[in-house]
C-alpha positions as CSV (number, residue, x, y, z in Angstrom):
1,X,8.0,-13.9,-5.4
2,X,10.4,-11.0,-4.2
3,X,10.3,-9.3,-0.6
4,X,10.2,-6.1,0.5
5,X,11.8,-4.3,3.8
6,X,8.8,-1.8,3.9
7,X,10.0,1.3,6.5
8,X,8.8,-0.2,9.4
9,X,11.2,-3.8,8.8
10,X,8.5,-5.8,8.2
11,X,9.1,-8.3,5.3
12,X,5.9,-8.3,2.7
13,X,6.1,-10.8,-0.1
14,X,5.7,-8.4,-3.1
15,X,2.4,-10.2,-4.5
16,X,0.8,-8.9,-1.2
17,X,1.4,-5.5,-1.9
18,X,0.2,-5.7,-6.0
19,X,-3.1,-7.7,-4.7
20,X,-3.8,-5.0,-1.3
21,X,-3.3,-1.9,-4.1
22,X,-5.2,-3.7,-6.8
23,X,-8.3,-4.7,-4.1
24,X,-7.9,-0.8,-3.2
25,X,-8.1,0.6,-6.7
26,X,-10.7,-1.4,-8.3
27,X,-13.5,-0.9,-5.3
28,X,-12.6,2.7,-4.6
29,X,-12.3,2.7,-1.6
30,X,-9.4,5.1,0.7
31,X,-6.6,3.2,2.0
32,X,-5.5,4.2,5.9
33,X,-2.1,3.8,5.8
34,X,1.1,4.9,7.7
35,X,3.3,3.9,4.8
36,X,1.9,6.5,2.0
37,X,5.6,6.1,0.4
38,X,4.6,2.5,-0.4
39,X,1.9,3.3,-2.3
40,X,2.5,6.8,-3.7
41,X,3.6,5.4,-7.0
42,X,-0.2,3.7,-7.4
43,X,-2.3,6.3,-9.5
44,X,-6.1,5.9,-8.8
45,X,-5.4,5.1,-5.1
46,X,-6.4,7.3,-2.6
47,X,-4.8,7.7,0.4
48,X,-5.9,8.9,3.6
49,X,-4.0,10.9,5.7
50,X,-2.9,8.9,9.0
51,X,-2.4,11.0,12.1
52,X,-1.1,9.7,15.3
């Protein structure tokens, strides 16, 4: 298992991130996310926009 330093220094074990995207894909439902560059590269995802 690798680790990532997403943007905001958390660590997140990589398998984490495929099994969140994967979850988020295959129901269809919109991911609320501060961290759209994490998931940008995911096609099918769909990301909604996080305002603060």
């Amino acid at each position: 298992m690798a680790e990532l330093r997403m943007s905001d220094r958390v660590l997140i074990d990589t398998d984490v991130l495929i099994d969140v995207s994967r979850g988020i894909v295959v129901t269809g439902y919109p991911l609320l996310t501060k961290n759209h560059s994490d998931y940008r590269f995911i096609q099918g995802i769909n990301l909604l926009p996080f305002n603060q």
